[in-house]
N, C-alpha and C positions, 0 to 999 in steps of 0.2 A: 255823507256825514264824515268829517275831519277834526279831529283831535284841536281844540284851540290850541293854542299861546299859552305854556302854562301848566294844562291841565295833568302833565306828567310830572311835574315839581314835587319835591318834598317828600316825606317820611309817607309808610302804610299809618295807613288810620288806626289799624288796632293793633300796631302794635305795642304801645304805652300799656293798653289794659294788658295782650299777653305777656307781656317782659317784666309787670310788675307784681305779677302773679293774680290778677282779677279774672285771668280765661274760667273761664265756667264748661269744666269739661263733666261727660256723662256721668261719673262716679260723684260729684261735686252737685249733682241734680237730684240726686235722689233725696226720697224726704228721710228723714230724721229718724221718721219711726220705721223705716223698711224693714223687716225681714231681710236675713243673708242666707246664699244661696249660694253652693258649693257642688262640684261635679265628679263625681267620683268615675274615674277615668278607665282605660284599658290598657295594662298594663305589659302585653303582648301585641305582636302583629295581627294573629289569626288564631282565634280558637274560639270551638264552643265553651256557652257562658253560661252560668249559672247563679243566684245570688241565695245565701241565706243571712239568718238573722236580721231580716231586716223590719220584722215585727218587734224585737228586744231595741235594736238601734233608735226607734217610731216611738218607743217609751223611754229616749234618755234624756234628760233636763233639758230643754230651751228646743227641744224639736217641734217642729208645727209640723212638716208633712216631708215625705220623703218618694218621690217620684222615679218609678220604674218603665219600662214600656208595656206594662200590664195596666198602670192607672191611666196612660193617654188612652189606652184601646176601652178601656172600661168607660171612658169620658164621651166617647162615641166618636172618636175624631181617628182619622188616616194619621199617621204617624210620619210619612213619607214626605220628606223635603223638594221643592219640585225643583228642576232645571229645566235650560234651553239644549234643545237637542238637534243636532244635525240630519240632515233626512236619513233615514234610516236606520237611527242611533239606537245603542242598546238602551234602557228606561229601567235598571233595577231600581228596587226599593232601596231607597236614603234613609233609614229611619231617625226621629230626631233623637230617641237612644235606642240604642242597638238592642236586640230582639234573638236570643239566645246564641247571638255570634258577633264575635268583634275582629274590624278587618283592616284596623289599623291603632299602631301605638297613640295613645290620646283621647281615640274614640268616648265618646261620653255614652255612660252605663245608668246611671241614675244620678238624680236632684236632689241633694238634701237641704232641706229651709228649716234654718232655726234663726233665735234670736240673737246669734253671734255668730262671727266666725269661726271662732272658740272652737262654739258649741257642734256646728257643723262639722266639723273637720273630725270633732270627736265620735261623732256619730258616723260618719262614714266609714270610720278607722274599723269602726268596730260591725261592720259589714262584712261578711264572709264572698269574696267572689272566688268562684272555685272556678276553675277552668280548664281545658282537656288540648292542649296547642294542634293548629295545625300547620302542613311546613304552607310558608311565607313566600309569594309566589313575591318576588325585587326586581327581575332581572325584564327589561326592556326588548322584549320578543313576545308571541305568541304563545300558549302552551304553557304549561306548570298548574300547579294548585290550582284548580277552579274556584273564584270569588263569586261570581254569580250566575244561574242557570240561564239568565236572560245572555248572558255574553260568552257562549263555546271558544274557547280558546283564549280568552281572558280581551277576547277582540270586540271593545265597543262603538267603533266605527272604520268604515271609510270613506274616507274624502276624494273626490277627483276634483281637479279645475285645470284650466287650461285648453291648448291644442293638443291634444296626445298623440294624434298620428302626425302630425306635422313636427312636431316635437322626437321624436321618434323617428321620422324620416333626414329631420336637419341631423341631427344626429348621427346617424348611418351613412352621408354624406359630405361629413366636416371633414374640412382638411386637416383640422389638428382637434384631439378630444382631450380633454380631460376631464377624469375621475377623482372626487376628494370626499371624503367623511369626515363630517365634524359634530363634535356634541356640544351643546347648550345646556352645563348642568343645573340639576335644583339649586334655586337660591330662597332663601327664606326675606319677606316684605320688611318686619317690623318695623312698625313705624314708633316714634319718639311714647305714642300712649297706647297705653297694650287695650289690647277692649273689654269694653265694658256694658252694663245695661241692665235695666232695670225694667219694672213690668207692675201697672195698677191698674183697677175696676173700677171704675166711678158710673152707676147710674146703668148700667150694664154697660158703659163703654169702654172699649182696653186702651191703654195710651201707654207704649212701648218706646221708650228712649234708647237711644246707642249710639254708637259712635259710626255713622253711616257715608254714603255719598249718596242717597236717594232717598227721600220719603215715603214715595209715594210707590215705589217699586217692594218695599217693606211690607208697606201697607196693604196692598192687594195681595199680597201673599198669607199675609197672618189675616187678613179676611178669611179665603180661601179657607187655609187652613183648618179655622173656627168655623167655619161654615153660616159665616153672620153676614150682611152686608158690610160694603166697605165705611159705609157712612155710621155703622160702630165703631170705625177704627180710628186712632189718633196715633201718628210716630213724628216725633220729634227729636229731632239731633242738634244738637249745643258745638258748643267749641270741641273741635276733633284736630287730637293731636298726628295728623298724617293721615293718608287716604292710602293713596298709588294702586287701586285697583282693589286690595285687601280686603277693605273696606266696605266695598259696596255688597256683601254675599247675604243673603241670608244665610244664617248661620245655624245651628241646633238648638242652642240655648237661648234663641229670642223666643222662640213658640212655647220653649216650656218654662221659661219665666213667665209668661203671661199665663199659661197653664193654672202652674202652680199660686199665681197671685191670685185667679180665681176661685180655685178652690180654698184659701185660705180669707178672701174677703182684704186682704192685708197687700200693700205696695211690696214687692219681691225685688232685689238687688243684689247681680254681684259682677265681679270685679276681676279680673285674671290675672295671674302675675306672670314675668317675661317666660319663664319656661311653658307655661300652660299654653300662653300664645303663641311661643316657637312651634309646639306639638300641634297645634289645632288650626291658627292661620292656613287659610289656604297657601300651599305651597307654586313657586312659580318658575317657567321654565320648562327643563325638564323632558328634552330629548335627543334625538341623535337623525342627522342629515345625510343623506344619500346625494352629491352633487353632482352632474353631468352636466359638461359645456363643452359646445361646437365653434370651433374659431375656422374664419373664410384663413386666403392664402394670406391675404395683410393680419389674421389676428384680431378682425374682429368678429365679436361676439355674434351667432348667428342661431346659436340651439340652446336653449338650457330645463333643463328636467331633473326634480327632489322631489324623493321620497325621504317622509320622515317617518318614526315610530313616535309616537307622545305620548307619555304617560300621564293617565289621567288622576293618580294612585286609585284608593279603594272604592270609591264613589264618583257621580258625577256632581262635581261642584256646580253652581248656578250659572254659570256661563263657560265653564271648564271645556267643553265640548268644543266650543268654537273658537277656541283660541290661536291653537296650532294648526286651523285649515283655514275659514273665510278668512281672518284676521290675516293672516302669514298670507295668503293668497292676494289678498289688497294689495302687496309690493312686492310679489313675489319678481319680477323682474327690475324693480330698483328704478334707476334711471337711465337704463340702459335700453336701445331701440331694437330690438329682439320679441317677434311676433310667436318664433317656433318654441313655444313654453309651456311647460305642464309641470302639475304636480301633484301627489298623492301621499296621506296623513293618513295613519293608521293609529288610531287610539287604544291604549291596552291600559286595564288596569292591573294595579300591583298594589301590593299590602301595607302603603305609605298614605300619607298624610294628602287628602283629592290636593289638586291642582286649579288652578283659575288664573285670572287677570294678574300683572303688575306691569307694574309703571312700562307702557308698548306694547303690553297684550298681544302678542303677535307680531308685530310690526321691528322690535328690535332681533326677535328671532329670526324671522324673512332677512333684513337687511347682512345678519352676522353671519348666514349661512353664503348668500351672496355674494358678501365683500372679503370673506374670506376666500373663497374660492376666486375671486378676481387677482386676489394678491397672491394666492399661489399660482397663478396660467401666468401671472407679470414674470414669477422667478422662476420658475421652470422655463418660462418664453425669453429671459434674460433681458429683461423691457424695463425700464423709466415705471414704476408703479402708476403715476398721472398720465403718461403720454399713454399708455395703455389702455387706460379706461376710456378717459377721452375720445378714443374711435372708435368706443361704441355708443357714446352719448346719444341720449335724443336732444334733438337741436330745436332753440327756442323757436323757429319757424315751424315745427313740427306740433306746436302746441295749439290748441287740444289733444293730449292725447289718446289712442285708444291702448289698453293694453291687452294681452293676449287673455287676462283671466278677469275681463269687464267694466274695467276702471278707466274713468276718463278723470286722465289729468288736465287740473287746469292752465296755469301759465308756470313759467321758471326758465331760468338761466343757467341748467347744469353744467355745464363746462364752464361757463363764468363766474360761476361763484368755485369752482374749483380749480378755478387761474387765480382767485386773491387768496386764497387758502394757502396755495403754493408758493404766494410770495410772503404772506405773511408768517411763515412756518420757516421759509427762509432757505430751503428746499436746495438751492444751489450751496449756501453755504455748509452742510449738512455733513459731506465727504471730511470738510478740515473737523467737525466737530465729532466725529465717528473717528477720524486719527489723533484727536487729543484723550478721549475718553481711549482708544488702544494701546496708546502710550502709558497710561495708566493699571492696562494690565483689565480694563473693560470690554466689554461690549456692546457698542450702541448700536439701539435700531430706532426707525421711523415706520409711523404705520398710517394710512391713509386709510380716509372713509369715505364716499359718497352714498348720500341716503336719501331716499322722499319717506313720506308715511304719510297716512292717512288721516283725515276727524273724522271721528267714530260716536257714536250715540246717539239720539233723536235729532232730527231735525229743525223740531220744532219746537217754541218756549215761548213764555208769558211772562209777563208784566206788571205789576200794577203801580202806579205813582201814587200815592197819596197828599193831599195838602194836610197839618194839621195845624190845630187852634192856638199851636206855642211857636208858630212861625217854622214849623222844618216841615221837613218832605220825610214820608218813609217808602221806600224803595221794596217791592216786595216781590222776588227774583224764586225763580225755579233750580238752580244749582247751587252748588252746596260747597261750602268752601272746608276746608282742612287745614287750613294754613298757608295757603296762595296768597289772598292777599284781594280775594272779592269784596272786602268793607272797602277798598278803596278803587280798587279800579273799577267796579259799578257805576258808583258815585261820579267816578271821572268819566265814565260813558255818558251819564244822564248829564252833566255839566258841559260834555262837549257840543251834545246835541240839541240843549236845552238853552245855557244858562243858566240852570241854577246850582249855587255853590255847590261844590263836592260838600266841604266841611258840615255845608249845614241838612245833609241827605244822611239819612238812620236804615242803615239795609236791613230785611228781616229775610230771613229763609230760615228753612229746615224746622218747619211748623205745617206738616195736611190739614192742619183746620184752619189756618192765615192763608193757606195757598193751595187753590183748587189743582195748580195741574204742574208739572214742572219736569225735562228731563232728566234731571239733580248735575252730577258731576264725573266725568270719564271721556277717555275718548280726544280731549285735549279739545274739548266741545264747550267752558264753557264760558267764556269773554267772547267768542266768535257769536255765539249763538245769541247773547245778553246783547249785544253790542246791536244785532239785529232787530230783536224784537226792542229794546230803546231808540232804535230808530222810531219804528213804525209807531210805537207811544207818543213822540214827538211831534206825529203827522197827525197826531189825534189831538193832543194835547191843544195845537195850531189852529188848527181847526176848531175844536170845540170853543175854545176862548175868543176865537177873534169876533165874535157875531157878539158875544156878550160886549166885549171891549168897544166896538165901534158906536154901539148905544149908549154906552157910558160916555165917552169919548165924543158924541155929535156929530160923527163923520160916517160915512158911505160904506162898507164892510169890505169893498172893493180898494179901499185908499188907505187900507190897513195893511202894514205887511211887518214881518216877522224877519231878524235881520239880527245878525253880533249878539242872541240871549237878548234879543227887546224888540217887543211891539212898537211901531212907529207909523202916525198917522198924520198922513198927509194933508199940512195946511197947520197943522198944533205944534208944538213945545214938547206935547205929553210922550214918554217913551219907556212904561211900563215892560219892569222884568216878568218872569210868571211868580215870583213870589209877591211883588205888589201886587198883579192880576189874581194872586189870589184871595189876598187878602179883600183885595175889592168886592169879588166874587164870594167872600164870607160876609161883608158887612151886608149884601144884600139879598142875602139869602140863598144865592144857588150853591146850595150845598153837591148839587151836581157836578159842577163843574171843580171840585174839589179830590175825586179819583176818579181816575183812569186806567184802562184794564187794556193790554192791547195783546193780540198774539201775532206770530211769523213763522214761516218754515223757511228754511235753505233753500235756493234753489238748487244749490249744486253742493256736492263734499269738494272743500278746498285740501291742498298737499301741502305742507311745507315740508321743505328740503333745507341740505345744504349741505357741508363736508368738514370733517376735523382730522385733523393731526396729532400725533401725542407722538412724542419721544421717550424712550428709557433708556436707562445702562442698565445691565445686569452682570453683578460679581459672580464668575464665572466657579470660582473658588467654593461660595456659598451658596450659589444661585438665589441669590438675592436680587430683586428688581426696583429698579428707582423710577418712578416717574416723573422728569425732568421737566416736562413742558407738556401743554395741549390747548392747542387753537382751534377756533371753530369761527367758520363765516356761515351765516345761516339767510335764508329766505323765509321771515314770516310776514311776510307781505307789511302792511301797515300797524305799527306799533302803539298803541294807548299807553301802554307804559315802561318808556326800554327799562328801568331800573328791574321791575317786577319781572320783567321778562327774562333777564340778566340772570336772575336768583331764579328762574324755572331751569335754565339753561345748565348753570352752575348744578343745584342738586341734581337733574338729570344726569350728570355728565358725573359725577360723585356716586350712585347708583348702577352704574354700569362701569367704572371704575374700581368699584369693590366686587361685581361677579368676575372679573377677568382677573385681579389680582391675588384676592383674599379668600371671598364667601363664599360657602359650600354647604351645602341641605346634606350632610353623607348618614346612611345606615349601614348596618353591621347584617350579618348573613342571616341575623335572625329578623331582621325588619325594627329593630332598636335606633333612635334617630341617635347621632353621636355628636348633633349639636343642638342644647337644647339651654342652654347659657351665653351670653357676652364672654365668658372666658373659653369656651369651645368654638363660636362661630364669633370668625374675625369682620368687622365692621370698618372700614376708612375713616380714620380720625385726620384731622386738618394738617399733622404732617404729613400723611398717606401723600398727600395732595397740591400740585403745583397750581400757579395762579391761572385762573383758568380764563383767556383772552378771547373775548367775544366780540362781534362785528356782524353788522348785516349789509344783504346785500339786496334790499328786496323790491318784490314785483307782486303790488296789493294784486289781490286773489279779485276777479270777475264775480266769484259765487255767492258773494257777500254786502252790505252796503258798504262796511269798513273798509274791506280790501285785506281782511284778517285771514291768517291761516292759522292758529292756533300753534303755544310752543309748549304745554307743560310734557311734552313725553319725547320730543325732537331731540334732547342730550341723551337720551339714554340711548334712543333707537341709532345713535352713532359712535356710541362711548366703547361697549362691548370690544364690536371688531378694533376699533381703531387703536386700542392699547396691546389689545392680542396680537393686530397686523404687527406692531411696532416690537411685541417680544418676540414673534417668529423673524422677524427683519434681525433681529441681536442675534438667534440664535442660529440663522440660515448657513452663516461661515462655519460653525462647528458640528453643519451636519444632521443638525437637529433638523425635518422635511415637512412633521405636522403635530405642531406645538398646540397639546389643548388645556384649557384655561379648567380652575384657577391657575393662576403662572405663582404659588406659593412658594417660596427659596426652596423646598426640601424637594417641589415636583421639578423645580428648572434644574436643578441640581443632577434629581436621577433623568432626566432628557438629555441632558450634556453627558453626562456618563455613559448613557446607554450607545449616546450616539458616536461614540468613541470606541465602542466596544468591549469595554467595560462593566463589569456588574458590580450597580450602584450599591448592594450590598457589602 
């Protein structure tokens, strides 16, 4: 299957409706008459908790019910949010409100529903929560405050992967070792629509809206929960303004909106505004790296071993567990041919806001810890930053590869795409451009990235094409879009592989009752994965019709074939699209051949890789840092659509841009978050931001019919390091030896200072 002639032209399809304000986002869905539902929060890290007055608040104007974790336990239901857990992981109780202790600022204590916001807010106010603090276990080690009995030492896992004695052995035998720590701080997701959701009973069945990346992952949960079949449940999600991992959690307040809509008989609705979602979003990031690498006598790379600490904060979020081990362990050696590797993740919670997914999940953490240490062995080794890596590349005859901790890559060109990187970055000219910005009384640096990553999420996905009676197709897909841009590149899958119009195909998703199974969206899983299972609907589609067609048609079933989007039968004139063949196929009744349902797995997880560059100055005076430039030549094998791919590339690369220069999740000694506003947590606005030059280099993937390797998470998983390599490059002449992000003017400021010896005070 190949992309026609075309079928990448033109504008996204929706964007007309979202630009002109018609998106129909979650809050936008509720009905009319809902109920509002407000959350009365925790207003400390850690203490026991108590509530009065909440019998007086239960009688003040426009209240319907007011939810505590005394009504869910009274309802008959476990209270406890589940997660995915690493073998051996600690499993405390999540409850979906806390239960005479709260263990992080945010934390939701009770639900009050009334007939207004108003009215809520006022009834909450007037809620007594009395509370007794206890100290606030922050700091990213073992030991402190005990959070939960299930986890001694505040330690909810460990993780091993890799070779450890080998790893250990190259080690004890390298000709040149180095040691480097680095941390990867909290950064908070928000995405453009803070979340939302609503929760009604119809007939005893619950139908839970929100602003998601899975349906069907929601929905077995708040089954569970209820302890109903899942085929009571309905979740549906609408236009969602940004995902990037965030998104996908089950969260506290979907189970007790539905809760609460129950016992009230009435649709239940509410709404978060930006501080509520800075405090409650799961946070992401959020640890600190242990590096060890062994270099032969030429320098290269022959041992490497991290240990990380990850902080999980006070719970374990829905897939928070596996983020900083399996995930981080998928690249844990990058692109680099180094078998002697191991590594070990210790999870500890702390009195913050849990942890989970964002945009790389894992994969940009692995890479940043990696590529940082590669750029300090280059300057300590006084080496070419490229010529260094490059000898320890795995070479595209080496592909398949296997790597030390179970991942078989599948094809790529990493030194090749890291030779156009180098010229298009311009690499030799660099020296005169570093002496006009010195001239200036500046500092420039460059900073290099090589990176592969992973697709991550199911394997497998569904289909179904429909014909209908007004002449379109509805296309009805298992992933879930957020704002990528699957109304159109769907459509341009089934058009490539079909023939029939993109324009005139109507996608449906993020509906469990329109669509039995799906693995929504994450993972940078899901055009690769659509792209597949539209194959295999196509072979069905082919098939199904041509036996009709050949009846219709006079001719032999055998002398029919399928060619450019048309039937064409040998010996006739006739050369039917499938929208004529369907049409045919409705005039005579086979309403059969009118949808098709097809499913696929992966054979294999495809890699895309590739390398960027970013330049700064940084005013040395101020310590203020510019981002001048940043290039990136990527391998996503076969493209459907470079514009759309361009804009994943771009925000990627904008998102990892902002953790290295600006954004910071920071708390105060007491467990107080101290950004919980746009005017406390700094964001990359468009002057932040150079034009950002993209280019590919690619080698379609074996693992797929497309030859797709997925790009929505590749900018990021390369952005981090590569602006940080480029401020430690600025700051390396003045001393400064390990420069940690954010690179905010007032931290480059005291690093220049300190490294002067000086006190930045």
């Amino acid at each position: 299957m190949t992309p026609k002639s075309g079928t990448s032209q033109g504008g996204r399809f929706e964007d007309s409706r979202l630009l002109s304000g018609r998106g129909r986002y979650t809050d936008d869905t509720a009905a009319a008459d809902s109920l509002v539902a407000i959350f009365l929060r925790a207003p400390v890290a850690h203490a026991t908790i108590s509530l009065d007055g909440l019998e007086e608040a239960r009688t003040m104007p426009g209240v319907a019910d007011i939810l505590t974790a005394a009504e869910i336990r009274a309802e008959g239901i476990d209270p406890d949010l589940p997660a995915t857990l690493v073998k051996g992981g600690a499993s405390p109780l999540r409850p979906a409100l806390a239960e005479g202790r709260v263990r992080h600022v945010g934390e939701a204590i009770a639900c009050v529903v009334a007939t207004s916001r108003a009215a809520a807010l006022d009834a909450a106010e007037a809620i007594a929560l009395d509370f007794e603090e206890l100290p606030a276990k922050l700091d990213l080690a073992e030991g402190g405050a005990c959070l939960h009995e299930e986890a001694p030492g505040n330690r909810a896992y460990t993780f091993r992967a890799g070779a450890w004695d080998a790893a250990d052995a190259g080690l004890e035998t390298a000709a040149h070792r180095l040691s480097f720590e680095i941390a990867d701080h909290r950064v908070i997701c928000n995405p453009m629509e803070p979340r939302a959701a609503w929760a009604e009973w119809t007939e005893g069945r619950l139908h839970v809206c929100c602003g998601g990346q899975n349906v069907w992952w929601l929905k077995s949960r708040l089954a569970a929960w209820f302890s109903v079949p899942e085929s009571q449940v309905r979740v549906t999600i609408p236009d969602v303004g940004g995902g990037f991992g965030t998104r996908a959690m089950f969260y506290p307040e979907y189970p007790v909106l539905a809760l609460a809509a129950r016992r009230l008989g009435r649709p239940v609705r509410w709404a978060s505004d930006r501080s509520e979602t800075m405090l409650t979003d799961a946070g992401a990031r959020d640890l600190v790296s242990t590096v060890e690498m062994g270099f032969d006598a030429q320098k290269r790379l022959t041992a490497y071993r991290v240990r990380n600490l990850s902080n999980l904060g006070a719970y374990n979020s829905q897939f928070g567990q596996g983020i900083q081990c399996g995930n981080f362990a998928r690249v844990l050696t990058g692109v680099y041919d180094v078998q002697d590797a191991a590594m070990e993740t210790v999870g500890i919670y702390t009195n913050t806001t849990p942890t989970d997914a964002y945009r790389g999940a894992g994969r940009p953490e692995a890479i940043y810890a990696l590529e940082r240490a590669m750029d300090q062995a280059a300057r300590v080794f006084g080496e070419d930053p490229a010529s260094f890596r490059r000898r320890s590349m795995i070479r595209p005859g080496q592909l398949p590869y296997a790597t030390a901790t179970g991942e078989s890559y599948d094809v790529g060109d990493f030194p090749g795409v890291l030779d156009a990187l180098c010229s298009k970055a311009d690499m030799g000219g660099f020296a005169a451009r570093r002496a006009a910005s010195e001239a200036k009384g500046k500092l420039r640096g460059i900073g290099l990235v090589s990176y592969v990553e992973a697709i991550l999420g199911a394997p497998d996905e569904t289909t179904t094409v429909e014909f209908t009676q007004e002449g379109r197709v509805r296309l009805y897909v298992g992933t879930q879009s957020a704002g990528q841009g699957h109304e159109t590149v769907h459509p341009r899958l089934l058009e490539a592989r079909t023939g029939i119009p993109a324009h005139a195909v109507d996608v449906v998703m993020g509906d469990s009752d329109l669509i039995a199974k799906g693995g929504g969206t994450g993972g940078s899983r899901s055009v690769t994965v659509q792209a597949m299972v539209t194959d295999r609907a196509g072979q069905m589609m082919e098939a199904a019709f041509a036996s009709f067609l050949a009846a219709e048609l006079g001719v032999p079933e055998d002398a029919l074939t399928f060619e450019d989007g048309r039937f064409r039968a040998e010996g006739t004139n006739a050369a039917p699209d499938f929208m004529e063949a369907a049409r045919m196929a409705h005039d005579a009744g086979r309403g059969d051949l009118l949808k098709h349902t097809a499913t696929a797995t992966l054979p294999g997880r495809s890699f895309p890789n590739g390398a960027h560059a970013a330049e700064v100055e940084v005013d040395p005076e101020t310590g203020d840092v510019s981002l001048l430039s940043y290039k990136v030549v990527d391998d996503f094998g076969t493209l459907i659509d470079p514009v759309l791919a361009i804009g994943q590339v771009h925000g990627g690369v904008a998102q990892g841009v902002g953790q290295a220069l600006m954004e910071r999740a920071a708390h105060d000694e007491e467990g107080q978050a101290l950004a919980v506003t746009f005017m406390d947590y700094a964001m990359p606005r468009a002057y932040d931001l150079p034009m950002i030059e993209f280019s590919q280099r690619p080698i379609p993937s074996p693992r797929n019919p497309v030859g797709m390797k997925g790009c929505g998470e590749a900018g990021t998983v390369g952005a981090i390091a590569a602006v940080s390599n480029a401020v430690q490059d600025a700051l390396w002449a003045r001393g400064v030896r390990n420069a940690q992000m954010p690179f905010t003017a007032s931290r480059v400021w005291a690093m220049l200072r300190d490294a002067a010896g000086r006190d930045p005070a």
